[in-house]
MARBA-749935 format. One line per field, with one value per residue (C-alpha): residue number from 1; x, y, z. Coordinates in Angstrom, 3 decimals, padded with zeros to 6 digits. Example, Ala and Ser with C-alpha at 12.3 -4.5 7.8 and 13.67 -1.06 7.14 Angstrom:
% residues 2
num	1,2 $
xx	012.300,013.670 $
yy	-004.500,-001.060 $
zz	007.800,007.140 $
//
This chain:
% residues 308
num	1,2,3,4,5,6,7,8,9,10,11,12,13,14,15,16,17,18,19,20,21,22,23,24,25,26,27,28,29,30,31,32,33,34,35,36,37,38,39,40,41,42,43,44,45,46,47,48,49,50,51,52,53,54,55,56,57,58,59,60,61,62,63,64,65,66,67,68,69,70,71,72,73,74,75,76,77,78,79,80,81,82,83,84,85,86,87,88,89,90,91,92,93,94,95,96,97,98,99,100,101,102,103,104,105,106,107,108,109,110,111,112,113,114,115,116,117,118,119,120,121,122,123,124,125,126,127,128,129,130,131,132,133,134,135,136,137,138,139,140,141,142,143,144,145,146,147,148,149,150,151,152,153,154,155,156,157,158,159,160,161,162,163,164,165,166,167,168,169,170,171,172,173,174,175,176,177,178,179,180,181,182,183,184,185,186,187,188,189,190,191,192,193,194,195,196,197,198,199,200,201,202,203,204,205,206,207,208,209,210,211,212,213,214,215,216,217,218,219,220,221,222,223,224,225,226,227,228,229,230,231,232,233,234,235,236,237,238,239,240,241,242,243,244,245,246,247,248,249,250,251,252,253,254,255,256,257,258,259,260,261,262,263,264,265,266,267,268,269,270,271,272,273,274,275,276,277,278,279,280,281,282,283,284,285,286,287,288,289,290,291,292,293,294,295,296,297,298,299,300,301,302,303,304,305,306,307,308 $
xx	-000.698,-004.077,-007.641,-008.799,-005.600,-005.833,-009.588,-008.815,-005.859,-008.381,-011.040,-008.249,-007.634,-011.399,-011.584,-008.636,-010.093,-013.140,-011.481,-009.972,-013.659,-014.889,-012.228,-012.873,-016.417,-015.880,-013.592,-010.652,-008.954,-008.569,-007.845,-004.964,-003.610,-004.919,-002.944,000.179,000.059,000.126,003.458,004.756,003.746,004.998,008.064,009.320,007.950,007.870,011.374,012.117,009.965,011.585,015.336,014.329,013.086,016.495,018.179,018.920,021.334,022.579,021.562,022.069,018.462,016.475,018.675,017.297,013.959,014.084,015.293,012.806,009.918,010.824,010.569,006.963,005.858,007.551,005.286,002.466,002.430,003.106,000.417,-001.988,-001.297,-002.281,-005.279,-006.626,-005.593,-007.675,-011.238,-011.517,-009.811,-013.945,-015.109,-015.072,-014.759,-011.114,-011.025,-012.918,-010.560,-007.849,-009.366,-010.372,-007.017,-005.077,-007.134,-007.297,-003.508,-002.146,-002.900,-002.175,000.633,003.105,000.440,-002.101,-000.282,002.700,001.123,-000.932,001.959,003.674,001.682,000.740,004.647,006.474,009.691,010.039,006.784,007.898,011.361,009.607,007.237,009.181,009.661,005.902,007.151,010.016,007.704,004.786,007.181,008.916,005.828,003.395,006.244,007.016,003.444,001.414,001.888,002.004,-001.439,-002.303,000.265,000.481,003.951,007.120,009.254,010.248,011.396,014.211,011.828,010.085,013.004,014.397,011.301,010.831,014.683,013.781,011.087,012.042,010.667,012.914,015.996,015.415,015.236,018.596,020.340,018.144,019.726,023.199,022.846,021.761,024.229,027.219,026.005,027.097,026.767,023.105,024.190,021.475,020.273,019.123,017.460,015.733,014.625,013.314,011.413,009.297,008.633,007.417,005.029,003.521,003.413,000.544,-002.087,-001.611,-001.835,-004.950,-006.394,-005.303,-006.987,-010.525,-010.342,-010.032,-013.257,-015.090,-016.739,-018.498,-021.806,-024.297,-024.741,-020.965,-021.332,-023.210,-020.239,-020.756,-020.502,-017.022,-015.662,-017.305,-015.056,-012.202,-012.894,-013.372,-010.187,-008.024,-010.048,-009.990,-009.040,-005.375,-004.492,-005.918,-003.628,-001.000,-001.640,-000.939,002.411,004.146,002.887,003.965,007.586,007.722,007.246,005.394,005.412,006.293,007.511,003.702,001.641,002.971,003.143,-000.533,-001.899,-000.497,-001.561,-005.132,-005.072,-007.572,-007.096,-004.328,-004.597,-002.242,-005.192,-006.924,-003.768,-003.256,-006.616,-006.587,-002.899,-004.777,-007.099,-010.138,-013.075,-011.401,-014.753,-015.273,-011.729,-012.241,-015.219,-014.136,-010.886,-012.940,-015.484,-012.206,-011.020,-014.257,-014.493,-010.802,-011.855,-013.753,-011.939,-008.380,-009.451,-011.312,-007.979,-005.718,-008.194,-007.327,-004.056,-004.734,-007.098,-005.138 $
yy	000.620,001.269,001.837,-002.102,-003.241,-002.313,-003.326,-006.375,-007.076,-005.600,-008.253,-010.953,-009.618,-009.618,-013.063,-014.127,-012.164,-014.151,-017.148,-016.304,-015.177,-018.735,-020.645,-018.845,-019.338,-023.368,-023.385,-024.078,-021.038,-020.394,-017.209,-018.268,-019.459,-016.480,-014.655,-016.994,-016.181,-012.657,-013.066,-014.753,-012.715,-009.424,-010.716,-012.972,-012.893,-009.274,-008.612,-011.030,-009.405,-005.801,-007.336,-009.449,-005.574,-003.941,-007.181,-004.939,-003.153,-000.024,003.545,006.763,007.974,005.428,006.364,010.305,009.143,006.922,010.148,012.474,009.935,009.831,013.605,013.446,010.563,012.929,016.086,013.909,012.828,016.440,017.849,015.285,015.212,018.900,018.522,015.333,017.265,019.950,017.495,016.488,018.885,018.936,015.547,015.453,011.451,011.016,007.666,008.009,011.351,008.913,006.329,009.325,010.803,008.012,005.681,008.954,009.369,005.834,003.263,-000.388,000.033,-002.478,-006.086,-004.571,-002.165,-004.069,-007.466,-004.676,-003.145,-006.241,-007.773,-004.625,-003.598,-006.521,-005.672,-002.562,-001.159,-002.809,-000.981,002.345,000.874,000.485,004.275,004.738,001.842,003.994,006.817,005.003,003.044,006.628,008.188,006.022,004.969,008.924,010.770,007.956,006.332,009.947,009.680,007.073,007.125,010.515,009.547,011.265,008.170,006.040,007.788,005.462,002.511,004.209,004.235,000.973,-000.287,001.141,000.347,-003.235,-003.668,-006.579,-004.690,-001.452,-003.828,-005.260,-002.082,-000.896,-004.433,-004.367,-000.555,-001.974,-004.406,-002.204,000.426,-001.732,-004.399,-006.965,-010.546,-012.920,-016.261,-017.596,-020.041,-017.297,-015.520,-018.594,-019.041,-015.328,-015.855,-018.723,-016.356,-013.605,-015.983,-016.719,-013.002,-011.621,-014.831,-015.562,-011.617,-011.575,-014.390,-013.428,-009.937,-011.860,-014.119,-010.973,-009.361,-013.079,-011.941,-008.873,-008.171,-006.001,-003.561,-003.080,-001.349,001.489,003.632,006.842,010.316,010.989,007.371,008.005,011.271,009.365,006.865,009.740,011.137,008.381,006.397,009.631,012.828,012.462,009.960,012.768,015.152,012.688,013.308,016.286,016.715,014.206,015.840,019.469,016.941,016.284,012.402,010.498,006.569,003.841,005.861,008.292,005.463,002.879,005.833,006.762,003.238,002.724,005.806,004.724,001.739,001.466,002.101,000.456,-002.316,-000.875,001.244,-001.358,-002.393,001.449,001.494,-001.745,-000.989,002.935,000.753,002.610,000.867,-001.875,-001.622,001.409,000.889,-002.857,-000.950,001.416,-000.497,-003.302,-001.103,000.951,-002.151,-003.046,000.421,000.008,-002.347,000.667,003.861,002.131,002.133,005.887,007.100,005.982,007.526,011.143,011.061,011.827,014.674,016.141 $
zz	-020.444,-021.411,-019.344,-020.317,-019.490,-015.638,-015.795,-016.667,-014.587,-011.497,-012.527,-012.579,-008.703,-008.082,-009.114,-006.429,-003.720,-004.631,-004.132,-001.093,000.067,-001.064,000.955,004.285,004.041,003.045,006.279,004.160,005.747,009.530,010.801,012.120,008.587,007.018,009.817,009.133,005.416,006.085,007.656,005.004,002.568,004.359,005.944,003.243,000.002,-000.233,000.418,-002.711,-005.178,-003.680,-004.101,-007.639,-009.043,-008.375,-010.295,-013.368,-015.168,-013.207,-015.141,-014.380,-015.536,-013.623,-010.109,-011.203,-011.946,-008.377,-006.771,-008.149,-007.321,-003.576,-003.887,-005.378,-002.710,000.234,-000.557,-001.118,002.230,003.615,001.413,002.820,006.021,006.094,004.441,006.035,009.694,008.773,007.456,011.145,013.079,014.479,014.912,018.726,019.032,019.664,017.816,014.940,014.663,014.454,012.096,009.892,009.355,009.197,007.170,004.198,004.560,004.521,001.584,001.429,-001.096,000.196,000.712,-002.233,-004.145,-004.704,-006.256,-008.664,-009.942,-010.123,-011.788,-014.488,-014.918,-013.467,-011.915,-013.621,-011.415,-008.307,-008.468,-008.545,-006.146,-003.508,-003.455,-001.864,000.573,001.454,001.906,003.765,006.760,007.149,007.676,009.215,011.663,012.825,012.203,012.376,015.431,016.919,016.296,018.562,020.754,022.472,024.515,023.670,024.983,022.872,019.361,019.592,019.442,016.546,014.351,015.165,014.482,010.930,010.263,011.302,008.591,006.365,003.728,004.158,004.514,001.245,-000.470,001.330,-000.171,-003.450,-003.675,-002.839,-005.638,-008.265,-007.647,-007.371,-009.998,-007.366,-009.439,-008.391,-008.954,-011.322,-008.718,-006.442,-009.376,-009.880,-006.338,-006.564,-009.942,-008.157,-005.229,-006.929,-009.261,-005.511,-004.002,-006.285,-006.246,-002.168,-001.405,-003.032,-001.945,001.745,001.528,-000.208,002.961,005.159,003.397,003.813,007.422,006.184,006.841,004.771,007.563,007.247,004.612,006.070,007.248,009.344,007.204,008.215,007.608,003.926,004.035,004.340,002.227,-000.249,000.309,000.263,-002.599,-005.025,-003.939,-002.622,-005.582,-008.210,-005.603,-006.503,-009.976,-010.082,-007.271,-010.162,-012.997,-011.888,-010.757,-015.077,-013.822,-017.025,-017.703,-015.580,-012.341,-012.990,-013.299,-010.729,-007.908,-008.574,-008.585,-004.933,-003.791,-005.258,-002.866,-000.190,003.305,005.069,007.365,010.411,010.889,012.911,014.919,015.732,017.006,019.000,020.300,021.430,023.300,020.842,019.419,016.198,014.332,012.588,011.343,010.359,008.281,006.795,005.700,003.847,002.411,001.068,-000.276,-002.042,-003.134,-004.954,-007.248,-008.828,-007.998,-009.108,-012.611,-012.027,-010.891,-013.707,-016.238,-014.665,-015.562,-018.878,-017.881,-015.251 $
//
C-alpha cells in the first residue's frame, strides 16, 4: 500500500467524521444516540468484523506471523510504559499525571484503528489487528486502571472484566474457528459481510459527532498534554517501527500494527478520570485534539517505515 493510498483513505474518514460533525450540530444526533451507537458499535459490530477476519483458510505461517506480532505489540507496551513513566514522573498534579501517561500509552486501536485497517487491508488487516486489541484490553485492564485506581482489591474484578470484553471473546472464537476450520454456514457469512460494510462508516461518523462540541480554546492544551500528544501521535508509533522491524515483521502484519499504534489517544482515558473522581476536561482535550491531530500524523507515521 502506498503513501496516497492511506491519504486518501484518511480523507475518505475525514469526510465521515465531517458528517458526523454536521449531524450533531443540525441536532440530528443526541448524545444519547451517539452514546447508543457507541455500544453497538463496540459490543456488536466489532466482534463480527473480529470473527468475519479469522473466516479463512488455516496456515501455518500466518499462526507464526500472529504469534510473533503479539510479541512485538507486548514489548511495545513494556517499552512505553517505561518511558512514558519516566516524562512525568515530575508533574506534581496527580491527575494530569494520570491523563499524561495514559493518554501517550494507550491508542484508540479497537473503535478507530480497526475501521482504518479495515478498511485499507480488509480482513486480512483486521486479523492482525486484533493482535494490538489483545495487547491493549490486557494492558489497559492490569496497568492501566492501576493508574487510577490505587486499591489492591479487586484483581479478580480486573480480569473478569477484561475476559468479559465482547471484543476479546470474539477473538478467542474467531481463533477457535481458524484453527479448527470449523464450517460458517454461508448465511452467517452473509450476515457478517453486511455488518462489517456498517462498522467503518458509523465508527466514523460516531467519533466526528464526538469532536462536534469543540471549542477553539480547546485546542490550546497545557505543555505536558502537548507531550503526550507527542508521544503517542509520533514517537511511540516510530518506537513501534522499529520493535517490529528489529522482530523481521514486513507487510501486512508491519503496517497494520503501526497504523493502530499511530491512533490518537484513547477514549477510556476520560472514563478513568471521571471514575478517579479527577477533573474530565483536560482529558476530553487532549483526546480530541489527538484525534484531530491523527488525521495528519497517521500518514507521517506510515512514511517512516521506509526510513526507519
Amino acid at each position: 500500500m502506498s503513501l496516497s493510498q492511506l491519504a486518501s483513505q484518511i480523507a475518505v474518514i475525514f469526510l465521515l467524521m465531517l458528517l458526523g460533525a454536521l449531524a450533531r450540530q443540525l441536532g440530528f444526533l443526541s448524545p444519547t444516540t451517539i452514546n447508543d451507537l457507541t455500544n453497538l458499535v463496540l459490543y456488536f459490530l466489532s466482534p463480527l468484523v473480529i470473527i468475519k477476519a479469522f473466516l479463512a483458510p488455516f496456515s501455518v505461517t500466518r499462526l507464526k506471523i500472529f504469534c510473533l506480532t503479539l510479541v512485538g505489540v507486548v514489548i511495545t507496551y513494556l517499552v512505553t510504559i517505561l518511558l512514558a513513566k519516566l516524562a512525568f514522573a515530575k508533574v506534581k498534579d496527580a491527575n494530569l499525571r494520570r491523563i499524561a501517561t495514559y493518554g501517550s500509552i494507550y491508542s484508540s486501536n479497537g473503535f478507530m484503528g480497526i475501521p482504518l485497517v479495515q478498511a485499507l487491508f480488509g480482513s486480512t488487516g483486521v486479523f492482525y489487528g486484533v493482535v494490538s486489541m489483545v495487547g491493549f484490553n490486557a494492558f489497559t485492564w492490569t496497568h492501566g486502571v492501576a493508574m487510577f485506581k490505587k486499591q489492591s482489591a479487586a484483581p479478580l474484578t480486573r480480569l473478569k472484566r477484561v475476559l468479559a470484553n465482547p471484543n476479546l471473546i470474539a477473538i478467542a472464537l474467531g481463533i477457535v474457528i481458524f484453527t479448527v476450520q470449523i464450517p460458517v454456514p454461508s448465511m452467517l457469512t452473509s450476515f457478517l459481510d453486511y455488518a462489517s460494510a456498517a462498522f467503518t462508516p458509523l465508527s466514523m461518523i460516531i467519533i466526528g459527532s464526538n469532536l462536534a462540541g469543540m471549542r477553539r480554546a480547546d485546542l490550546k492544551v497545557p505543555p505536558v498534554l502537548g507531550a503526550t500528544i507527542l508521544l503517542r501521535n509520533l514517537v511511540f508509533p516510530a518506537l513501534t517501527i522499529v520493535i517490529l522491524k528489529c522482530l523481521g515483521l514486513t507487510g501486512v502484519p508491519l503496517m497494520t500494527t503501526v497504523i493502530l499504534a499511530a491512533c490518537p489517544v484513547a477514549g477510556l482515558v476520560v472514563l478513568f478520570t471521571l471514575q478517579a473522581k479527577g477533573d474530565a476536561r483536560p482529558a476530553t482535550v487532549v483526546m480530541s485534539v489527538s484525534t484531530l491531530l491523527s488525521l495528519v500524523t497517521i500518514p507521517l507515521v506510515f512514511s517512516l517505515l521506509d526510513l526507519l
